[in-house]
C-alpha positions, 0 to 999 in steps of 0.5 A, a space after each residue: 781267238 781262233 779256238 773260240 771262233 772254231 766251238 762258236 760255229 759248232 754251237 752255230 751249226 747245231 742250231 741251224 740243224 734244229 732250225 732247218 727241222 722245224 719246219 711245218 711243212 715240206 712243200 717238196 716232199 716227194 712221192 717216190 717209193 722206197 727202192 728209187 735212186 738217191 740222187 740228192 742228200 739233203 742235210 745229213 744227220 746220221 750214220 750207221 753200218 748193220 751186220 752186213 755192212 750196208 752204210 745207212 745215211 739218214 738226212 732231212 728228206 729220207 732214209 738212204 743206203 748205199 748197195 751195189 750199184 749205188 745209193 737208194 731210198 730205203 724209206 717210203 718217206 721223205 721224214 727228216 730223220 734227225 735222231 738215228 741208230 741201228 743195233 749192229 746185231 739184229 739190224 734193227 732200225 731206230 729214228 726220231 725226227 719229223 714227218 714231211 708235213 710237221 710235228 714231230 716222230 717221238 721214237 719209232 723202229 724198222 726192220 727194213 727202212 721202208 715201213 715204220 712202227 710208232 714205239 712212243 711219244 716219249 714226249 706231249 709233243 712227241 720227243 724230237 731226238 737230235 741226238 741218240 744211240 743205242 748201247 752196244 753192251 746191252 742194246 735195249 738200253 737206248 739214250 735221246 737228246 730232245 732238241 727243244 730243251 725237254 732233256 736228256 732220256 733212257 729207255 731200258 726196253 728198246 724204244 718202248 718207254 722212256 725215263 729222264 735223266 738227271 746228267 748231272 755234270 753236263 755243263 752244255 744244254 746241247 748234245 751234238 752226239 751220243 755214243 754207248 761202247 760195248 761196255 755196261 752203263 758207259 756212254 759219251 755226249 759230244 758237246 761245244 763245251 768238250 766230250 764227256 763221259 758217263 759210267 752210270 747209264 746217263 746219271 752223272 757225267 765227268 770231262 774227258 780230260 784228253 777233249 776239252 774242246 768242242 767235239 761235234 760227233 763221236 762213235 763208238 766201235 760196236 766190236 771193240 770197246 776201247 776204239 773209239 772216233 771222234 771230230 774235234 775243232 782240231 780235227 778227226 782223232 782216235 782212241 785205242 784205250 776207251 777215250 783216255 787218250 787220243 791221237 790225231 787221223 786228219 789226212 783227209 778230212 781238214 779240221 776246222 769244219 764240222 763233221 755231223 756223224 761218224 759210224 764204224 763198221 761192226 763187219 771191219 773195224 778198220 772202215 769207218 764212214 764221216 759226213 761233212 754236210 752232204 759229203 760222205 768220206 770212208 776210212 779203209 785204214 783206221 781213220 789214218 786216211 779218208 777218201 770221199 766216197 760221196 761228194 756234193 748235194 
């Protein structure tokens, strides 16, 4: 069936991701600075706009943002940032993922992109956060994914230290996307099995009813509670009242595919960005039409 065939390659997808990350070693890494021009992305895996609405694109070889004259390495690394999230008030950075030559990050910080500072482990290995998100409501309160089937984590202090939790009532070992909305305790995992919802800060979770469908990204509007995106097997879809209901926002961006990240603006709720692969596509209009604003490798 087509339905089937749709959420079997979303499961497909988010399995390749974890394999294209593990690996040992990256015998292209590269010794360019920050600040040198972002020519190639390779595999974008995250999204985020901060307080002056500069759009950050983590991928599997650096951390890129776009300026005036176009995209620019803002790491001196080439790590593979795998998880990524920014606070929208203070422009800090976070990141999971892995170096350039192996293993894994566990969870560092950044005020600027280009040098790191190691938070925690998590994890022995360090944790490898395919999924995680800060909460807009209260930002010290951050939620992870480990990738390698160690579970779902909270941290109540920034990144510093980190608990686990029990997310009874997800019934999809594999997280694709995290999402906290400016309201306490409330956040949502997109998963292949549908998008679901917790109002207790991870501990239990219920179906949304309105996405019981494969759901590969989900982002939550830093301004405005009750205005969620998210991209579904049946296309990219808006909520206005919290994820009660949803409505369809596909001119643009066909359905069917896999949309790996979704960030809205905190400055302009109306601009929002989506990546598909190495293809990055903006809204000006609430996601009623997307145009691309990046396109190839």
């Amino acid at each position: 069936m087509p339905t089937r065939r749709i959420a079997a390659s979303l499961v497909l997808v988010a399995l390749a991701l974890a394999a294209c990350s593990n690996t040992s070693s990256n015998p292209g890494a590269s010794s360019e600075a920050a600040s040198a021009p972002a020519t190639q992305f390779v595999h974008v895996h995250g999204l985020a706009v901060d307080k002056t609405g500069t759009l950050w694109v983590a991928t599997h070889r650096g951390l890129i943002k776009q300026e005036a004259n176009g995209w620019i390495y803002a790491s001196m690394d080439r790590n593979d940032y795998m998880g990524f999230t920014v606070d929208p008030a203070t422009g800090t950075l976070y990141r999971s993922g892995h170096p350039e030559n192996g293993g894994t990050l566990g969870v560092e910080s950044s005020v600027s992109g280009s040098s790191w500072r190691h938070l925690t482990d998590v994890l022995n290995p360090p944790a490898d956060f395919h999924a995680m998100t800060l909460s807009y409501a209260h930002p010290k309160i951050m939620y992870g994914w480990d990738s390698g089937g160690r579970g779902f984590f909270i941290s109540r202090d920034a990144g510093a230290t980190w608990s686990p939790l029990k997310a009874t009532g997800l019934n999809d070992p594999t997280i694709l996307s995290l999402a906290a909305p400016k309201v306490a305790r409330v956040v949502f995992a997109a998963t292949a099995s549908g998008l679901f919802r917790s109002a207790d800060e991870g501990a239990s979770f219920t179906p949304v009813s309105a996405m019981r469908e494969a759901v590969s990204a989900i982002a939550c509007d830093p301004s405005n509670p009750k205005h969620l995106l998210a991209y579904a097997q049946s296309g990219m879809k808006v909520s206005h009242d919290g994820g009660a209901t949803w409505q369809p926002t596909i001119q643009g961006i066909a359905p069917g595919g896999y949309v790996g990240a979704i960030a809205i603006s905190p400055t302009n709720s109306m601009i929002a960005y989506a990546s598909v692969a190495t293809t990055l596509y903006q809204t000006r209009d609430d996601g009623r039409t997307w145009t691309v604003l990046r396109s190839g490798s």
